[in-house]
C-alpha positions as CSV (number, residue, x, y, z in Angstrom):
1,X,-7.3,29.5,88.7
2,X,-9.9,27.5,86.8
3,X,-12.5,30.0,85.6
4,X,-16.3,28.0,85.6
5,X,-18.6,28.9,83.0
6,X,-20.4,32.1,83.8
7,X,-18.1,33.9,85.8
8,X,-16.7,35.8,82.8
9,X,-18.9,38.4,80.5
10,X,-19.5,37.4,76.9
11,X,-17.4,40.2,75.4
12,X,-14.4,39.0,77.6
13,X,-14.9,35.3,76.8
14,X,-14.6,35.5,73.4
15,X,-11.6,38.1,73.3
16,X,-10.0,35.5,75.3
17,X,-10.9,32.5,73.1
18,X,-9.7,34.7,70.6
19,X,-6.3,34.9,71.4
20,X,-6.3,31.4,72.6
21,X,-6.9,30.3,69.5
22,X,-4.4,31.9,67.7
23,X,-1.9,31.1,69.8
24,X,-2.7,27.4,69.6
25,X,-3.1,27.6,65.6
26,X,0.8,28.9,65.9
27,X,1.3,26.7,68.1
28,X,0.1,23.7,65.8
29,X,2.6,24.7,63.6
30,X,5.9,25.2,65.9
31,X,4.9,21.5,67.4
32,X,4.9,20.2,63.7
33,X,8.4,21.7,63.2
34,X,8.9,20.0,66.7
35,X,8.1,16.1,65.4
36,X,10.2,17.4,62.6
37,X,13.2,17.8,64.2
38,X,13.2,15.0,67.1
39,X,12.6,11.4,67.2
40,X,8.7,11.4,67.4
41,X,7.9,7.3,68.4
42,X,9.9,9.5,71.7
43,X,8.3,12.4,71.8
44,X,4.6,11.2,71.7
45,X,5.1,9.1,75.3
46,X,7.2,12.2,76.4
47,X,4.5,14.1,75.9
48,X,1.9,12.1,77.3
49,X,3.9,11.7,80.5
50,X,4.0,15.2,80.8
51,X,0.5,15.8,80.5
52,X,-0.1,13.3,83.1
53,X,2.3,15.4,85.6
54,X,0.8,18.5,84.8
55,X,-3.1,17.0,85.3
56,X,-1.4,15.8,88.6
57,X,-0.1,19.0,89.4
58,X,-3.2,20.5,89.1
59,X,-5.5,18.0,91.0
60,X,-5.4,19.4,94.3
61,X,-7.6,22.9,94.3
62,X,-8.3,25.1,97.0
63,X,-11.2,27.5,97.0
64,X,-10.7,30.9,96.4
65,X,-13.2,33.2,96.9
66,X,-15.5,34.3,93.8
67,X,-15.8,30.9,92.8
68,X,-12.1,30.3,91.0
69,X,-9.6,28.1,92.3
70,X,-5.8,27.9,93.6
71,X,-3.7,25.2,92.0
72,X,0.0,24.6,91.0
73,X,-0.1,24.9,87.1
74,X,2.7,23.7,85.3
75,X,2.9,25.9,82.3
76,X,5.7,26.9,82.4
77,X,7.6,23.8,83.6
78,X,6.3,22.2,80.0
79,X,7.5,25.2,78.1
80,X,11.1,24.7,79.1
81,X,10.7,21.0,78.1
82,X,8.7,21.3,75.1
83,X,8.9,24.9,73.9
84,X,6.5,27.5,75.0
85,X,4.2,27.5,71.9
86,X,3.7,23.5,73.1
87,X,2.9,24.6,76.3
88,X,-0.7,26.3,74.7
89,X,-1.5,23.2,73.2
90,X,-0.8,21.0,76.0
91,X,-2.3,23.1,78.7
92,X,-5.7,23.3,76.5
93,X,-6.1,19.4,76.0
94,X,-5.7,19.1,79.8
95,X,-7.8,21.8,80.6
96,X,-10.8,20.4,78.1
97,X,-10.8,16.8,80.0
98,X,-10.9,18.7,82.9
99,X,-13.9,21.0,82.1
100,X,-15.5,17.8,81.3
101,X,-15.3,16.8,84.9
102,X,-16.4,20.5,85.9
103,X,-13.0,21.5,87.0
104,X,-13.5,24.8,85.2
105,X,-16.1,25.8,82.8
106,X,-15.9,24.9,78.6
107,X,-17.2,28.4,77.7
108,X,-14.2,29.7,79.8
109,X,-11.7,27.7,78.2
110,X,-10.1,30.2,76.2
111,X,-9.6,32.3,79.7
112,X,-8.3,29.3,81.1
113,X,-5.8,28.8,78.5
114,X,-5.1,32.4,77.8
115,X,-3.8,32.4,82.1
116,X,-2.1,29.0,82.0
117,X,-1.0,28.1,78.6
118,X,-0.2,31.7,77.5
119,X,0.7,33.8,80.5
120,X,2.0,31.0,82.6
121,X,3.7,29.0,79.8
122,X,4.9,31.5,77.1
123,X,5.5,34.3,79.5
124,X,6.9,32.2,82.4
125,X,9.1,30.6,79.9
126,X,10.8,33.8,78.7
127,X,10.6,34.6,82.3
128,X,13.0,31.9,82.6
129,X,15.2,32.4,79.4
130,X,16.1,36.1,80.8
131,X,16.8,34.3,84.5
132,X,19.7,32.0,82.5
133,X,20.8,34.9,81.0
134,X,21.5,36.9,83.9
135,X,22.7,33.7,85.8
136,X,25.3,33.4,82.8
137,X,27.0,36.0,84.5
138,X,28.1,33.9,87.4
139,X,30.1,31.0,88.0
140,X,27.4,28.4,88.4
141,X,27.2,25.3,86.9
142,X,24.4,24.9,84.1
143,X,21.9,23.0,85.7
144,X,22.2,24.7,88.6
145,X,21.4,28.6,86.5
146,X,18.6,26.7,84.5
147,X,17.4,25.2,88.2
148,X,16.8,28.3,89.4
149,X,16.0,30.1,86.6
150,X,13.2,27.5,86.6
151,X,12.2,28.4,90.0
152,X,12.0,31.9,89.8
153,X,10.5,32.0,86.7
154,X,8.0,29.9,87.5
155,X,7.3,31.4,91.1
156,X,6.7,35.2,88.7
157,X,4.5,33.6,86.0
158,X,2.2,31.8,88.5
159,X,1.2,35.0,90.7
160,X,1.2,37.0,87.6
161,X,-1.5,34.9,85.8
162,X,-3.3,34.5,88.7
163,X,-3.3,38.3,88.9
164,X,-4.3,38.6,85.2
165,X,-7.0,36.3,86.1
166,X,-8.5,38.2,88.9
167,X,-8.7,41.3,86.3
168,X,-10.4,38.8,83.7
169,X,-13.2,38.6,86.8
170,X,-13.5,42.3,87.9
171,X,-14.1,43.5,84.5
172,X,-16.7,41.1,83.6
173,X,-18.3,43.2,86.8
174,X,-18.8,39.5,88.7
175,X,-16.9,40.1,91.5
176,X,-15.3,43.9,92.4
177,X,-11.7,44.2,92.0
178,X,-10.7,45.2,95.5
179,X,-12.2,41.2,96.2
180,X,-10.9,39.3,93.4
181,X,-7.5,40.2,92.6
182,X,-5.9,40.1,96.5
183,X,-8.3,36.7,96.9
184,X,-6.3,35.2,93.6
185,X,-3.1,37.1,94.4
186,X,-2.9,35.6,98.1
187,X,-3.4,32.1,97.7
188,X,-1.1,32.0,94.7
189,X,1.9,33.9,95.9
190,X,1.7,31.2,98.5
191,X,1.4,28.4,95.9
192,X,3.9,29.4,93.3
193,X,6.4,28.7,96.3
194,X,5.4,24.9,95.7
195,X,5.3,25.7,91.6
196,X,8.5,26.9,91.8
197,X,10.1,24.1,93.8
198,X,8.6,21.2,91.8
199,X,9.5,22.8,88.5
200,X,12.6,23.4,88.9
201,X,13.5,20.2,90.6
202,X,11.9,18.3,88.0
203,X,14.1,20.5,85.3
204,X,17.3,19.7,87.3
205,X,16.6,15.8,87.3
206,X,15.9,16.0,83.3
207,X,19.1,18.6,83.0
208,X,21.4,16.0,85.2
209,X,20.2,12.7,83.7
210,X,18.5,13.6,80.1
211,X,19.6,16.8,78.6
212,X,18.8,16.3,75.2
213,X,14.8,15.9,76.6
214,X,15.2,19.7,77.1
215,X,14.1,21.0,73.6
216,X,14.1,24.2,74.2
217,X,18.4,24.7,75.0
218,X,19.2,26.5,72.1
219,X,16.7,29.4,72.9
220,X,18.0,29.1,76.7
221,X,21.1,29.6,76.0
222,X,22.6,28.2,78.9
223,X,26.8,29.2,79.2
C-alpha cells in the first residue's frame, strides 16, 4: 500500500497532504491532552514499542501490480491502544523513516498517511467501536467483544484503504481503474485475514494482562 513518488498526479498529492496535515495538526493536540492525562515517563516507551511493532508489521511487502505494495498495516491496532487521532501521527513518523529507505515515496506521504493513518486508523477504529457495541448485545465476556471487534474491524479497514488507495492511482490516470483497484483489492482481502488475526490477538493479550494500556476504553464502551 505504499504509494512511491510519482505514481500520484500533483493535484491529488497535495489534496491528500492536505488532509493529512490537518488531521495530524489535530492530532498534535488530542496526543497533548493524552500525556496530560496518563503517566508520560510510560507512555513515551509504550509508544516507541508500538512503533517498532507496527514498522515490523509492515516489513514484509508483496508486489502488487502498478508499482504499490501489499502489507499488514497496523493502523488501526494503534488507534484502539492510543486513540485514533494518535494513530495519524504514529503512522506518519513510521512512514517518513521508511520513505527514507524508499519503501514508499516522500512526495506521497500525505497519500500514504491519508490510507493508513486516516482510513485504516481513524476509520478502522470506529470500525471497531460500532463492533463492541453490537457485541454488547451478547453474553460475551469483554475481552472476548473487544477481540473480535478488533478483528473485524481491522479485517474492513485494511481492504477498504487499500481500495481507497487504488482510486488515489486511477484518478491520477497512472494505471486504469479496472487494473488497480482488483490488483490492491486482491491481495489485501487476503492480507487483512493476517491484520485482523495479529490485531486482535495483540488487543486480547493487553485487554487480559494490561487493561489500563488501553486508552481508548471510555470511547469503546465495552459492557
Amino acid at each position: 500500500m505504499h504509494i512511491p513518488d510519482g505514481l500520484l498526479d500533483p493535484i491529488t498529492t497535495i489534496v491528500l497532504w492536505i488532509v493529512s496535515i490537518t488531521f495530524m495538526i489535530l492530532g498534535y493536540f488530542r496526543i497533548g491532552n493524552l500525556f496530560e492525562k496518563e503517566d508520560s515517563e510510560k507512555l513515551i516507551p509504550y509508544i516507541g514499542v508500538l512503533a517498532a511493532i507496527i514498522f515490523a508489521f509492515q516489513f514484509v511487502n508483496y508486489p502488487v501490480p502498478g508499482g504499490t505494495s501489499g502489507h499488514l498495516v497496523g493502523g488501526t491496532l494503534v488507534a484502539i491502544i492510543l486513540g485514533p487521532w494518535a494513530s495519524v501521527i504514529v503512522l506518519f513518523l513510521i512512514l517518513v523513516i521508511q520513505s527514507l529507505f524508499g519503501d514508499g515515496g516522500i512526495t506521497a506521504l500525505g497519500a500514504n498517511t491519508f490510507n493508513m493513518g486516516i482510513i485504516a486508523g481513524i476509520v478502522g477504529f470506529y470500525l471497531v467501536v460500532l463492533f463492541v457495541r453490537l457485541l454488547n448485545y451478547t453474553s460475551l465476556k469483554k475481552e472476548l467483544k473487544v477481540t473480535i471487534a478488533t478483528a473485524i474491524g481491522s479485517y474492513i479497514a485494511i481492504v477498504l484503504a487499500s481500495f481507497i488507495c487504488g482510486i488515489e492511482i486511477a484518478i491520477s490516470g497512472t494505471i486504469p481503474i479496472e487494473i488497480a483497484v482488483p490488483a490492491m483489492v486482491f491481495w489485501h482481502i487476503l492480507i487483512g485475514i493476517g491484520e485482523g488475526i495479529i490485531s486482535s490477538l495483540i488487543v486480547f493479550y493487553i485487554y487480559k494482562t494490561k487493561p489500563d494500556f488501553i486508552t481508548t476504553e471510555s470511547i469503546l464502551k465495552v459492557k
